[in-house]
VEXDREN-2710 file (C-alpha; in Angstrom, 1 decimal):
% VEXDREN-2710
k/r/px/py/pz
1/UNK/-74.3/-16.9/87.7
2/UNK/-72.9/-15.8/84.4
3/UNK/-74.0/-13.0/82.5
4/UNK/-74.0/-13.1/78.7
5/UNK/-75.4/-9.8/77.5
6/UNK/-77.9/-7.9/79.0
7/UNK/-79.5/-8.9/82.1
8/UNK/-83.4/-8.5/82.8
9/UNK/-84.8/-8.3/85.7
10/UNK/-87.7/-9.7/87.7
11/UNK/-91.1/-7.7/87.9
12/UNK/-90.2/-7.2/91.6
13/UNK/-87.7/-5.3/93.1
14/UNK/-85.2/-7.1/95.0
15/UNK/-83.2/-9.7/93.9
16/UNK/-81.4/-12.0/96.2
17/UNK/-77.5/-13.1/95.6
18/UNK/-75.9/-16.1/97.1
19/UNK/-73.3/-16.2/94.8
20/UNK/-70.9/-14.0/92.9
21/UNK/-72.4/-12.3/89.6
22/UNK/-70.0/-13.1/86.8
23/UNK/-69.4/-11.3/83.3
24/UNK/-66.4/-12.9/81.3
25/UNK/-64.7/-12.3/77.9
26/UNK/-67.4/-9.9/76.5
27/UNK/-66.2/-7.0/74.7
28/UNK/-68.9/-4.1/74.8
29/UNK/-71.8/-6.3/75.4
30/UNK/-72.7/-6.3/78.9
31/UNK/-75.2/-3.9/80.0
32/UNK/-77.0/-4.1/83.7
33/UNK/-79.7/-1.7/84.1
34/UNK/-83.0/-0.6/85.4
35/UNK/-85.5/-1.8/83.2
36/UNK/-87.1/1.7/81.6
37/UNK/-89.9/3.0/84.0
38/UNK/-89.7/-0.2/86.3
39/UNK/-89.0/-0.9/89.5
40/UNK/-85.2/0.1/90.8
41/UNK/-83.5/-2.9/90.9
42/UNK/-81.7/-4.1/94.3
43/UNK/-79.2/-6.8/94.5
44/UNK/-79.3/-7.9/97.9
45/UNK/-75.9/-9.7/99.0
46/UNK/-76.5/-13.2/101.1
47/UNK/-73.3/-15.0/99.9
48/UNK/-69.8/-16.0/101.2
49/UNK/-68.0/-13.6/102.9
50/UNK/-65.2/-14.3/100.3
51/UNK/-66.6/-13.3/97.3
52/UNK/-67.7/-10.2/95.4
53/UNK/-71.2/-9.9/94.7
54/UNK/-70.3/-8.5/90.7
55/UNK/-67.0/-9.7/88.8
56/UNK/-66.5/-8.4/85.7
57/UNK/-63.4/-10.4/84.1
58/UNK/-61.5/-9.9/80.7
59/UNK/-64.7/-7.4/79.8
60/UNK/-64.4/-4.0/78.0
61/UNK/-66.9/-1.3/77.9
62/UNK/-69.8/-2.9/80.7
63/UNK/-71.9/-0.7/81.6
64/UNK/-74.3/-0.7/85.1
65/UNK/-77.0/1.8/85.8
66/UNK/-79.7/3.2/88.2
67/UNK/-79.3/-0.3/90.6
68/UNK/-78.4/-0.6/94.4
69/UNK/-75.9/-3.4/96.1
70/UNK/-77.2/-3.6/99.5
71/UNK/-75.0/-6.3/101.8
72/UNK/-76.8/-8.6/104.1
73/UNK/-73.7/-10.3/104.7
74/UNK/-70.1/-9.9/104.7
75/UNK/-68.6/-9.4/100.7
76/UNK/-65.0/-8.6/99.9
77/UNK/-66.2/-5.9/97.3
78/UNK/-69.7/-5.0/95.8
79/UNK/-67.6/-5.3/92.1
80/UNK/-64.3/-6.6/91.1
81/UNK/-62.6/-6.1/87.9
82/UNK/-60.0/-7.7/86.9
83/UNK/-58.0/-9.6/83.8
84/UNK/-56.9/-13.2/84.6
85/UNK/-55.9/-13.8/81.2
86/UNK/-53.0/-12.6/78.9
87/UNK/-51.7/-13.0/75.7
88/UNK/-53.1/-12.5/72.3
89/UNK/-56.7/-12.4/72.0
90/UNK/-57.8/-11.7/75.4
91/UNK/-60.3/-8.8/75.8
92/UNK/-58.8/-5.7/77.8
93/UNK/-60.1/-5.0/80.9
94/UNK/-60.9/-1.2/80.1
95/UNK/-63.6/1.6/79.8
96/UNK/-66.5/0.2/82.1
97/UNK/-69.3/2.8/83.0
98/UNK/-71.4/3.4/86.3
99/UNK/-74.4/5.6/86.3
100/UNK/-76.2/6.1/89.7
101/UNK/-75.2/3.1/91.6
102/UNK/-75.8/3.0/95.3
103/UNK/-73.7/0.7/97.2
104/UNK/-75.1/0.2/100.7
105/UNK/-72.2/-1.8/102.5
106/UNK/-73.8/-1.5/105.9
107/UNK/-70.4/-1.7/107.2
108/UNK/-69.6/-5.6/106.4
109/UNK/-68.4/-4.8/103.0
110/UNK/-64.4/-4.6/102.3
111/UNK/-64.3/-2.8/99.0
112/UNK/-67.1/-0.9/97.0
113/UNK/-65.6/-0.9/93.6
114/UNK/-61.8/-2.9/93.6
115/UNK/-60.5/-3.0/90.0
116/UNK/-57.7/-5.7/90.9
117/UNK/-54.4/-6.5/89.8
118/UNK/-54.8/-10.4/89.4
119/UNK/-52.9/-9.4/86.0
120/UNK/-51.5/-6.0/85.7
121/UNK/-51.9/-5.3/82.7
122/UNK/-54.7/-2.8/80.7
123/UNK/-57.1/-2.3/83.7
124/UNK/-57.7/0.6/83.0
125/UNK/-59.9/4.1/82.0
126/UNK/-63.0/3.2/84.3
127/UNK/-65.9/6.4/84.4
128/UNK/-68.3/6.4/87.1
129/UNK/-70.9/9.3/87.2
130/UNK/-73.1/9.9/90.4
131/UNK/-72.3/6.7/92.2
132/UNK/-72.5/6.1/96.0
133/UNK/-70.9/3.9/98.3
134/UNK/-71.7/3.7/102.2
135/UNK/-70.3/1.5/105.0
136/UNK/-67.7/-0.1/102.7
137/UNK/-64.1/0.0/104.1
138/UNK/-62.9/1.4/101.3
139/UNK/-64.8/3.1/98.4
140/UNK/-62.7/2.4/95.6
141/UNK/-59.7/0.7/95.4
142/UNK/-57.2/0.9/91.9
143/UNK/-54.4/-1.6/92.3
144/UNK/-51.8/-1.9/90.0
145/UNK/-49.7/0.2/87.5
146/UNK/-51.8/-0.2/84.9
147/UNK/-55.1/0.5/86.5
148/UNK/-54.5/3.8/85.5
149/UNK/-56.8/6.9/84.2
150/UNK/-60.0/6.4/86.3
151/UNK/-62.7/8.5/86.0
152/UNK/-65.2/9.8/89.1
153/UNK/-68.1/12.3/88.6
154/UNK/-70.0/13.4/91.2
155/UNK/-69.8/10.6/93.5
156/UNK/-69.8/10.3/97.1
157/UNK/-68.1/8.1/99.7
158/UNK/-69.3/7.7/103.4
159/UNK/-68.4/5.9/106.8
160/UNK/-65.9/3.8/106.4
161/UNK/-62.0/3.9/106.2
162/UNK/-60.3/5.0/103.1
163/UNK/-62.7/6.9/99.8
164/UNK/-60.2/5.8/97.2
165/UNK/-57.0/4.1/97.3
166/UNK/-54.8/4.0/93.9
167/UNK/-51.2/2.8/93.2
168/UNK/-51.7/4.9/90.0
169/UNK/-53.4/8.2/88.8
170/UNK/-56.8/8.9/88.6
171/UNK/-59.2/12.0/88.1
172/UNK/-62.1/12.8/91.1
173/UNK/-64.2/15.8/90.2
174/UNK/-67.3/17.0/92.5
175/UNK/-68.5/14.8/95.2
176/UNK/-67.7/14.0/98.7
177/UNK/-66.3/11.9/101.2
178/UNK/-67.7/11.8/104.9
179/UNK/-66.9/9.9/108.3
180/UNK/-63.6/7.9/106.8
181/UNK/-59.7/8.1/108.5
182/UNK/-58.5/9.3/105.1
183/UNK/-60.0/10.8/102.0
184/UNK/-57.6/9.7/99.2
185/UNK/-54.5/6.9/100.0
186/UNK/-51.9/6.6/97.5
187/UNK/-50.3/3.5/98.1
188/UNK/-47.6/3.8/95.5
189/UNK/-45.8/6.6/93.2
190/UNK/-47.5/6.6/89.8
191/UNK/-49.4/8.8/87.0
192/UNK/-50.8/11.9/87.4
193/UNK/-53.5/12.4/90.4
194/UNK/-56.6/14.9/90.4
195/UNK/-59.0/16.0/93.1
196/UNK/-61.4/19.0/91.9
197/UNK/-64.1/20.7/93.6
198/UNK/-64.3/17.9/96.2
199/UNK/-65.4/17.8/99.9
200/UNK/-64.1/16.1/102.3
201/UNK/-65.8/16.1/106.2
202/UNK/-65.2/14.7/109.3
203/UNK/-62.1/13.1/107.4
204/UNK/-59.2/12.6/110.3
205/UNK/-56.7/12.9/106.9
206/UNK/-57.8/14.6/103.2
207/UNK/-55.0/13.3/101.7
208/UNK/-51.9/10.0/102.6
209/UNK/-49.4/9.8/99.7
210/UNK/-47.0/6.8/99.0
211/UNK/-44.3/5.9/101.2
212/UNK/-40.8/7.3/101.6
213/UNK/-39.7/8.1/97.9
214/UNK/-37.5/10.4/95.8
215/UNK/-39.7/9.4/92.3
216/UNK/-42.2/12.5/91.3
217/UNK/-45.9/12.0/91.2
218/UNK/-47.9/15.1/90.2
219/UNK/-50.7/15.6/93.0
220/UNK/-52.9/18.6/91.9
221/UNK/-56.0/19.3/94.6
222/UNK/-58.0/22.3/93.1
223/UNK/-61.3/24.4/94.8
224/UNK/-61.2/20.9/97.5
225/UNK/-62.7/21.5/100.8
226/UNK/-61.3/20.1/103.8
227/UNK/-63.5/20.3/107.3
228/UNK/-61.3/20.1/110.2
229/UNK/-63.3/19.4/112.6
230/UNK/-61.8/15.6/113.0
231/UNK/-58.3/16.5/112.3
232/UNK/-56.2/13.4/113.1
233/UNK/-54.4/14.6/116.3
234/UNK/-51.5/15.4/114.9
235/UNK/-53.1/18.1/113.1
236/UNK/-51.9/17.2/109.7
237/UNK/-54.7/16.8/106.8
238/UNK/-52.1/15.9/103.8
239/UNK/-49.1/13.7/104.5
240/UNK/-46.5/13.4/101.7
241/UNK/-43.4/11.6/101.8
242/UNK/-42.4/11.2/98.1
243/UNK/-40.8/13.8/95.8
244/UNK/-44.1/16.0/94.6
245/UNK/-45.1/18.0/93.1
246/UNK/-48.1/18.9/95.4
247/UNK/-50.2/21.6/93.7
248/UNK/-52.6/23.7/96.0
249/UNK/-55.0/25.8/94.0
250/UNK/-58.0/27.3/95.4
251/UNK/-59.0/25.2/98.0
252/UNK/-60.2/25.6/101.6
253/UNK/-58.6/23.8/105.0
254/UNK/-60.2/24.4/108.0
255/UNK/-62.9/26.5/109.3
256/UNK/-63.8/28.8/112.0
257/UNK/-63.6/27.1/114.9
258/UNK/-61.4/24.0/114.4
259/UNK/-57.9/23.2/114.6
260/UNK/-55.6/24.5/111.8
261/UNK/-54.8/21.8/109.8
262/UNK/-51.1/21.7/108.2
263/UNK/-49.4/19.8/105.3
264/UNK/-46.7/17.5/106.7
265/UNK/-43.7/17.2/103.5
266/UNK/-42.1/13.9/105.5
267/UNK/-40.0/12.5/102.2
268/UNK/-36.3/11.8/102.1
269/UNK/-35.2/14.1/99.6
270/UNK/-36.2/17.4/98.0
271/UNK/-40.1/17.6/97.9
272/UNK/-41.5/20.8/95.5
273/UNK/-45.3/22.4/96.5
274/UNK/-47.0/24.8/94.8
275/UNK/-49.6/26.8/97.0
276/UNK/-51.6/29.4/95.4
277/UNK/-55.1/31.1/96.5
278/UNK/-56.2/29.3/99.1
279/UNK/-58.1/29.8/101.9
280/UNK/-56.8/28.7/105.3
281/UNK/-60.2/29.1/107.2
282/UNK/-60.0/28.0/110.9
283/UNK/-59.4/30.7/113.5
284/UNK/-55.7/31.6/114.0
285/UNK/-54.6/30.1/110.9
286/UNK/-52.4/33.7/110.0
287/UNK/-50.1/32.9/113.0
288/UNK/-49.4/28.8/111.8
289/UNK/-47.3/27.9/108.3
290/UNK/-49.7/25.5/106.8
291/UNK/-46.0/23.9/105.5
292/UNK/-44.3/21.8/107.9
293/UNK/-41.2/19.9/106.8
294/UNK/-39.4/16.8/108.1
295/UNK/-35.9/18.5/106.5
296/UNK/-37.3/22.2/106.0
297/UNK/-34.0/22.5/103.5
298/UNK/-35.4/19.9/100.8
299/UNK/-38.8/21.5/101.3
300/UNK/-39.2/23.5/98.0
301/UNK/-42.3/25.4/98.2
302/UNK/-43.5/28.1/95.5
303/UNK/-46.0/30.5/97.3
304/UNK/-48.6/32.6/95.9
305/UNK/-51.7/35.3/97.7
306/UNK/-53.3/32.9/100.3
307/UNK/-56.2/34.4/102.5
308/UNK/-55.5/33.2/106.3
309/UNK/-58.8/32.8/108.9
310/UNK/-57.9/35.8/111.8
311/UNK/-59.0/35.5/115.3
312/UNK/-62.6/35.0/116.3
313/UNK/-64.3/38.6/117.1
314/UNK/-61.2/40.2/114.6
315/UNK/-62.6/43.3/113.0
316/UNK/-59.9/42.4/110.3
317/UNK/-61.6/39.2/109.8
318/UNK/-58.6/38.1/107.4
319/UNK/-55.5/38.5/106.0
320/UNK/-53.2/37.7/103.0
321/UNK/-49.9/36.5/102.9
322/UNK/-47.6/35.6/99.7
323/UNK/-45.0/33.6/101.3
324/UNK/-43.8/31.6/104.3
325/UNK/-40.1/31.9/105.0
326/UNK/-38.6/28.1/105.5
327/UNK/-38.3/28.7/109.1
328/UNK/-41.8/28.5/109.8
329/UNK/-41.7/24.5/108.1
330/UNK/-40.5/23.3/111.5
END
């Protein structure tokens, strides 16, 4: 099925999909939405298991609102977007909007949203704003250099493996992610990455970066909370193994009666960190370094006041600390 322009719906409700859902070449025309005061529309997934149920290619600016994706059967991603042209001409693949889309992947679908690197090339600047995806594997997936600049607003990942996994940067502010192995995966060194006022529960890992690397890729995580309570055994909730800089601001890992949760700094040269006003909120975390270093010499860490989590029963409750010395990041 192709979409031209804006898509109507039927008077009822549901409407079933056997085959992908295509927008092509249209440059700020496409707009899928609930018709005003009508029914909320559900697209309910019967198709191959190869396909995407939405694919948005060579579009700018398409905008989807107040619908559900519910799979029935298996799809490799609720919506794909991608460019599989190039040259002059072609529409860039950039600045698509979501408003209050529910995907419901029922644990059969592979992506929620993958914006795709068929053609890596402008792919870029997506906003979504109080979207939802359950029982996908992963949430959102931004592969590619050049899909670059995403946008995410209040939305919410739950049960599956990975919330979000970029090879570039991207901005997450408010929201959650529940029941995955890792919150946020970045799967190669590239632009600027921001997690704000995000939390993140019964998460095994918050955070994976890139493999081994010397390259610098700003990570800033700021007022992020972190439950412990399924702490990958080997109690580390951030793994970075590429040059930094991490920043820390104002977040809080751990609490009360979980394991403490550390940040492993595993790279193959100097790694920087910046750790500043956090909370470290599960019992005993004032006698464990939330630092641990493969080579606690390239470990360059700037530390600020952090509040540690004392003992159970403590009358002291907490206390504060302004540095770790480097012989604690073993």
């Amino acid at each position: 099925m192709d979409v031209r322009a804006a898509f109507t719906f039927p008077s009822h409700e549901t409407i079933e999909v056997r085959e992908p859902i295509f927008l092509r070449d249209l440059d700020a025309r496409a707009f899928v939405s609930q018709i005003p005061y009508g029914p909320r529309p559900r697209f309910v997934w019967r198709g191959p298991a190869t396909d995407p149920v939405f694919c948005l290619q060579n579009c700018r600016e398409a905008t989807f609102a107040h619908l559900d994706v519910v799979c029935e059967s298996p799809c490799e991603a609720a919506f794909v977007v991608e460019r599989t042209k190039t040259g002059p001409g072609v529409i860039t693949s950039t600045l698509h909007q979501f408003h209050d889309i529910r995907i419901f992947g029922n644990g059969i679908a592979g992506h929620g949203y993958w914006v795709r690197a068929t053609i890596d090339e402008n792919n870029e600047h997506g906003r979504w704003d109080a979207c939802s995806v359950y029982g996908a594997k992963v949430g959102w997936s931004f592969a590619g250099q050049q899909s670059k600049e995403h946008l995410l607003t209040q939305c919410r990942f739950e049960s599956g493996a990975v919330a979000i996994e970029a090879e570039s940067g991207f901005q997450w502010i408010s929201g959650t992610a529940a029941v995955c192995e890792v919150g946020i995966s970045l799967t190669r060194v590239g632009e600027p990455v921001l997690i704000q006022g995000v939390g993140f529960e019964a998460c095994a890992r918050l955070l994976r970066g890139p493999g081994a690397s010397t390259a610098s890729q700003p990570v800033t995580l700021m007022a992020v909370r972190y439950e412990a309570d399924q702490l990958n055994s080997d109690g580390d909730c951030i793994i970075l193994q590429h040059g930094g800089p991490l920043r820390l601001e104002g977040c809080r890992l751990g609490g009360g009666n979980q394991r403490v949760p550390r940040i492993a700094l595993l790279g193959i040269g100097l790694q920087s960190a910046l750790i500043a006003g956090n909370t470290f909120g599960a019992f005993g975390a004032h006698r464990v370094c939330p630092i641990r270093a493969q080579q606690p010499t390239n470990a360059k860490i700037e530390w600020r006041a952090n509040t540690y989590q004392r003992d159970a029963q403590d009358p002291q409750n907490t206390e504060t600390r302004i540095a770790w010395p480097s012989r604690f990041y073993a």
